[in-house]
Every structure is written in C-alpha cells, then in structure tokens.
Residue frames as qw, qx, qy, qz and C-alpha x, y, z in Angstrom:
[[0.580, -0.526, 0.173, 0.597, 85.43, 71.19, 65.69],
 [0.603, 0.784, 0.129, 0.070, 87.08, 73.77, 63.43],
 [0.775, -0.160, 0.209, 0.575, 90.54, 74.85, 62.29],
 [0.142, -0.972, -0.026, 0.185, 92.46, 77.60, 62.77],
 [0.655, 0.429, -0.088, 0.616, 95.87, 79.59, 61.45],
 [0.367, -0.927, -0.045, 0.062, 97.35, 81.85, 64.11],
 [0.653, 0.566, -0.146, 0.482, 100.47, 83.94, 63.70],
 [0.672, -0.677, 0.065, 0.294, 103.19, 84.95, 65.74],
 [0.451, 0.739, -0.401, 0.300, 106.63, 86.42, 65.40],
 [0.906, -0.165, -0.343, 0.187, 108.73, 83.73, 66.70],
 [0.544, 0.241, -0.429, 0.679, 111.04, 86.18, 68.50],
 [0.401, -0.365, 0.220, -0.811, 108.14, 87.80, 70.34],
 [0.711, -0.207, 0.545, -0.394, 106.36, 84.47, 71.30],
 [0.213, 0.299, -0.896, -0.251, 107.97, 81.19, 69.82],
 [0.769, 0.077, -0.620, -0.136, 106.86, 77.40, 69.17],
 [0.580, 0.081, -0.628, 0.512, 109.36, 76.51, 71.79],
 [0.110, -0.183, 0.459, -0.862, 108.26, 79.43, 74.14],
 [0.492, -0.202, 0.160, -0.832, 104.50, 77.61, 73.79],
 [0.825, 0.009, -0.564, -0.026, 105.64, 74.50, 74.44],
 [0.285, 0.022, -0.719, 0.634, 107.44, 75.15, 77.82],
 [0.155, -0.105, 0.334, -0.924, 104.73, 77.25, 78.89],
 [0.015, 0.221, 0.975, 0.017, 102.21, 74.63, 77.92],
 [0.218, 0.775, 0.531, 0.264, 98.84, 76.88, 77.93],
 [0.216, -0.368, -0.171, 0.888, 99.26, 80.31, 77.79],
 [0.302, 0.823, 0.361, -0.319, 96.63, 83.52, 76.16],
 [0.487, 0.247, 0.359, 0.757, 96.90, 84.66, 72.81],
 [0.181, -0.750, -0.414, 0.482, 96.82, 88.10, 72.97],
 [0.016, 0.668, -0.201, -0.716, 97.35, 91.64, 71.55],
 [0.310, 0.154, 0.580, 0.737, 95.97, 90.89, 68.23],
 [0.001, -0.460, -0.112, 0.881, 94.20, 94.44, 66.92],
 [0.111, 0.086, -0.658, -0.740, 92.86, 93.66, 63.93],
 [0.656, 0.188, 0.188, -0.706, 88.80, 93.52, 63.63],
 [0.774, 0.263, -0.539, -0.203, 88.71, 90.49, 60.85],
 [0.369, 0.441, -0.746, 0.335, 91.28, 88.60, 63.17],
 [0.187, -0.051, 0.783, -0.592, 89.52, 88.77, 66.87],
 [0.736, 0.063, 0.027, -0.673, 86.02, 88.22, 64.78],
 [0.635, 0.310, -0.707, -0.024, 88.03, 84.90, 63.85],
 [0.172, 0.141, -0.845, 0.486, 89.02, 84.64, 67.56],
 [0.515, -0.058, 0.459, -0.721, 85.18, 84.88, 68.90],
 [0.815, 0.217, -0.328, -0.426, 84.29, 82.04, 66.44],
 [0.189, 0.245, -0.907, 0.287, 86.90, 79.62, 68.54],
 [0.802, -0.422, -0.108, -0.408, 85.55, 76.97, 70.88],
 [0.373, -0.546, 0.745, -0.087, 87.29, 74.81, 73.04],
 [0.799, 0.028, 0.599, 0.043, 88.58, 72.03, 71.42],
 [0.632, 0.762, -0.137, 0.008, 89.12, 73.68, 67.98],
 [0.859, -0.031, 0.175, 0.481, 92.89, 73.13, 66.34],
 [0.380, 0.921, -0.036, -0.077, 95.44, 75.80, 65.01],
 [0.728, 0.374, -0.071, 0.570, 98.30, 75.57, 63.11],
 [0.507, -0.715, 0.045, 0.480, 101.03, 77.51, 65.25],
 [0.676, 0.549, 0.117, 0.477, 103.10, 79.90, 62.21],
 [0.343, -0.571, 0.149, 0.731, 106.11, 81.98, 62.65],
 [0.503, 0.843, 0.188, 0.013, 106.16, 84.37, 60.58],
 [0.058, -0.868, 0.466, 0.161, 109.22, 86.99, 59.32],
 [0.285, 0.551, -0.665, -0.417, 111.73, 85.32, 58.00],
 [0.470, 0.172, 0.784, -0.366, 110.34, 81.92, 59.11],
 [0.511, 0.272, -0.434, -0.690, 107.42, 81.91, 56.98],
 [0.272, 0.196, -0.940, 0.054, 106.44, 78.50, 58.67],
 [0.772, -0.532, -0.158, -0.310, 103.69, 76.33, 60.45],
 [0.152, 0.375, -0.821, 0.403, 106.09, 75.12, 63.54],
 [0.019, 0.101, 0.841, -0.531, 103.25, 73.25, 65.72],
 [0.348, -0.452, -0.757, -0.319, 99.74, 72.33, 66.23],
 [0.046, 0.020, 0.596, -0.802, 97.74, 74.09, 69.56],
 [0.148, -0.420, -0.785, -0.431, 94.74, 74.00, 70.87],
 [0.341, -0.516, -0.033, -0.785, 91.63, 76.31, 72.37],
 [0.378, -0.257, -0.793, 0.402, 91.29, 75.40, 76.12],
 [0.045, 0.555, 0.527, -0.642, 89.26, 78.67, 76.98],
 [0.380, 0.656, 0.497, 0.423, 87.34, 80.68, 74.38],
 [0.118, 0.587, -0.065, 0.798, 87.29, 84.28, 73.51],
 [0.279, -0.867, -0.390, 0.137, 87.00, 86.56, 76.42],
 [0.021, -0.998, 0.033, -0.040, 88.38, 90.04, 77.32],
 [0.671, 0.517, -0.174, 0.502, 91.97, 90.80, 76.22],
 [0.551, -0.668, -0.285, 0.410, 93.70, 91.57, 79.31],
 [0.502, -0.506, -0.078, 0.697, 95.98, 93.59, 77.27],
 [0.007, -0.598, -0.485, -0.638, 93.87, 95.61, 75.37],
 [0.133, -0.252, -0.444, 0.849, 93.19, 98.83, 77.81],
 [0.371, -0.073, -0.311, -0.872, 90.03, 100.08, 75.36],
 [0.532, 0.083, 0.777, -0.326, 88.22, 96.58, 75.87],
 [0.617, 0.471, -0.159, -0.610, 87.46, 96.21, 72.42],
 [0.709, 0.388, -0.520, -0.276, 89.32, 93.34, 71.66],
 [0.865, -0.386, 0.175, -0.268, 89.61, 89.45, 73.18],
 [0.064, -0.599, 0.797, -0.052, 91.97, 86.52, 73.77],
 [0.942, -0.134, -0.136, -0.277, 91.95, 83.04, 73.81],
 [0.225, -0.577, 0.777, 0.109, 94.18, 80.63, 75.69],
 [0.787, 0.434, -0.436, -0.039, 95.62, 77.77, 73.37],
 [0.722, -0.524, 0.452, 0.009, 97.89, 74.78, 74.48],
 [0.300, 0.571, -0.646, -0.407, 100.49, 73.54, 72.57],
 [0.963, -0.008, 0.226, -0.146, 99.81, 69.70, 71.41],
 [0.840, -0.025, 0.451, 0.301, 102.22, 68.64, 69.09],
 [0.180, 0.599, -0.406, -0.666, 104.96, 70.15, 66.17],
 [0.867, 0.415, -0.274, 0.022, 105.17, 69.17, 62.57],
 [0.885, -0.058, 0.352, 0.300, 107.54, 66.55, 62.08],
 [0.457, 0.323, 0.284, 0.778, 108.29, 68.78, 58.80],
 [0.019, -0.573, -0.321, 0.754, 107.73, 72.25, 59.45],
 [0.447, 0.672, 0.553, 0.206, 105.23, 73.62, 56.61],
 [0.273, -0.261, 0.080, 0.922, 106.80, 76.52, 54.68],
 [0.458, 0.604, 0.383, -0.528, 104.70, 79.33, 53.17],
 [0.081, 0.601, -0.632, -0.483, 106.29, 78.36, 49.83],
 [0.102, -0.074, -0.979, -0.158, 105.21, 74.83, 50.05],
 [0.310, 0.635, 0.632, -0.316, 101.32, 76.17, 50.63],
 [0.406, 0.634, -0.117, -0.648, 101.57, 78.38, 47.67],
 [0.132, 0.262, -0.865, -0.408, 103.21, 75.55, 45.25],
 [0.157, 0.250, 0.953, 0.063, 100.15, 73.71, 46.07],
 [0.222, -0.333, -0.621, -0.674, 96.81, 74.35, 44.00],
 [0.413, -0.535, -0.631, -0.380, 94.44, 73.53, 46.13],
 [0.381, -0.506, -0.385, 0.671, 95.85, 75.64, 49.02],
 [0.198, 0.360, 0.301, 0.860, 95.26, 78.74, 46.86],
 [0.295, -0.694, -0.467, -0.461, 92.15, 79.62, 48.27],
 [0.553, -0.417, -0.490, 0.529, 93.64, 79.89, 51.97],
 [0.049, -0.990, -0.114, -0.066, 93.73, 83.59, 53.39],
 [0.580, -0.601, 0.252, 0.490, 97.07, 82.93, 54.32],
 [0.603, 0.352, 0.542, 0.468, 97.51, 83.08, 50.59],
 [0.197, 0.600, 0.511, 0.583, 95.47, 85.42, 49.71],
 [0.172, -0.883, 0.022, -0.437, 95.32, 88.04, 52.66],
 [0.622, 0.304, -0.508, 0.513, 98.79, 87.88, 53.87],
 [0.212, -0.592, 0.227, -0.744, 98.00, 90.40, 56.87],
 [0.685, -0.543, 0.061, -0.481, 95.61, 88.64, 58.66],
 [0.237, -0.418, 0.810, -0.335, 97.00, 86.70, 62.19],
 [0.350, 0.092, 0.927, -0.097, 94.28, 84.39, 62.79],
 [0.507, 0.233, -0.336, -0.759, 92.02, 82.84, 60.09],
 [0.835, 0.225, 0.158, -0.477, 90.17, 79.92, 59.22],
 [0.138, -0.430, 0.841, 0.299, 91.34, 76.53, 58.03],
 [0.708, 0.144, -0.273, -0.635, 89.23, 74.33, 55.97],
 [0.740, -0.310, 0.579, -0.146, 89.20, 70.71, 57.01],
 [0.852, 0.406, 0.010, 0.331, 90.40, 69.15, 53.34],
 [0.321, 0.697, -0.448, 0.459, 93.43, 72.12, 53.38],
 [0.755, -0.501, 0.350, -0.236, 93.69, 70.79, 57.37],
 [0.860, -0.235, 0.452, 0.025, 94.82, 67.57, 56.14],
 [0.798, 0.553, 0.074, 0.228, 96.24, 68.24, 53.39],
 [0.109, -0.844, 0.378, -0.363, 98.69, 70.84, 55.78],
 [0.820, -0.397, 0.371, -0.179, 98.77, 67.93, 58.61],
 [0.892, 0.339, 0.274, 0.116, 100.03, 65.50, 55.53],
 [0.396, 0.862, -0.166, 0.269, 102.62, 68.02, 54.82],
 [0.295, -0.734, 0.429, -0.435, 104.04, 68.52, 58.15],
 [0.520, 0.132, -0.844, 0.014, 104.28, 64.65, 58.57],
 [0.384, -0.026, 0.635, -0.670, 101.28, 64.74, 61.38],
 [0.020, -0.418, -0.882, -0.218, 97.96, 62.59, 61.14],
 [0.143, -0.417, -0.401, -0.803, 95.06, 64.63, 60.38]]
C-alpha cells in the first residue's frame, strides 16, 4: 500500500461533499507530475483529503476503490481519474502551518512544491500526519 496527498478547493468539491457522496472520481486534474502520481495509485492505497485556499488543511482520509483510467472530463484523453471513498476525518484537522513547523515534514512536496494536487506521502510522514490529526496510523 502507498500514501497519497490530494487537493481540492473545498468550495468546488468539499470533505463534507465526499462524505455524503461516499465514492465519487477525482477528476480534472491537468497537471503531467500530478496524473503521473494518479497512474501510480492502486486500489487500496490512502490519501490525505486537503482543502486548500484559505483552508490550508488535511480535512479527511479517502481511499482508491478504482485505479487510474480515462478522465471522463478531459475531452483530449490525455489525462485520467481515479475514484476514492471517503473513510474517515481527522479528529484535528492538520494545518499547512503545523506540517511546515515540523522538521521532519520538510521534505514533503506539499512543502516544497506547493502547486502540485496529488503527490506522494511517505509512510513515517503518514504517521507522523495520522498522529497529528488524532487518527491511528
């Protein structure tokens, strides 16, 4: 299993909106780095759920229930989707303030390449996020 960071602007598709809807496709992300992230999913992987804008927040845990395949709303066909289910919020919601104050988050991309939607989590920064957010790893 591996562990993911996927972004959102909570006013375009909330926490709350992917909790009622329970699984739904992530979609319309455009960036080349980002969907090469999203073909590296598998079912069963984990991602931190983050609002961005003013937010600035993990808000929830989801998971991969179908891997990449063709973005429905992509009209070029260049880029893919996965659908995700929501499992469970933080208890504390994890600000991006409280991953920079910590050292040994530094290395994250969320850090360090602010842009990208979806990236890569390491499985120590995992639990050390999870441990933040008042979830069990």
């Amino acid at each position: 299993m591996r562990y993911w960071l996927m972004k959102t602007e909570p006013d375009e598709w909330s926490w709350a909106a992917q909790v009622k809807k329970g699984v739904e496709a992530w979609t319309g992300v455009r960036n080349h780095q980002a969907a090469n992230n999203m073909k590296e999913m598998a079912k069963g992987d984990l991602c931190f759920f983050y609002h961005t804008g003013e937010e600035k927040r993990i808000a929830g845990v989801v998971e991969v229930v179908k891997p990449h395949y063709p973005d429905p709303t992509d009209a070029d066909g260049r880029f893919v989707a996965v659908d995700v289910r929501a499992l469970m919020p933080l208890v504390k919601p994890v600000s991006l303030a409280e991953i920079k104050a910590r050292p040994q988050l530094e290395h994250l991309a969320l850090v360090r390449h602010t842009r990208l939607s979806v990236m890569p989590i390491d499985a120590v920064s995992w639990a050390i996020i999870c441990r933040m957010g008042g979830i069990t790893p």
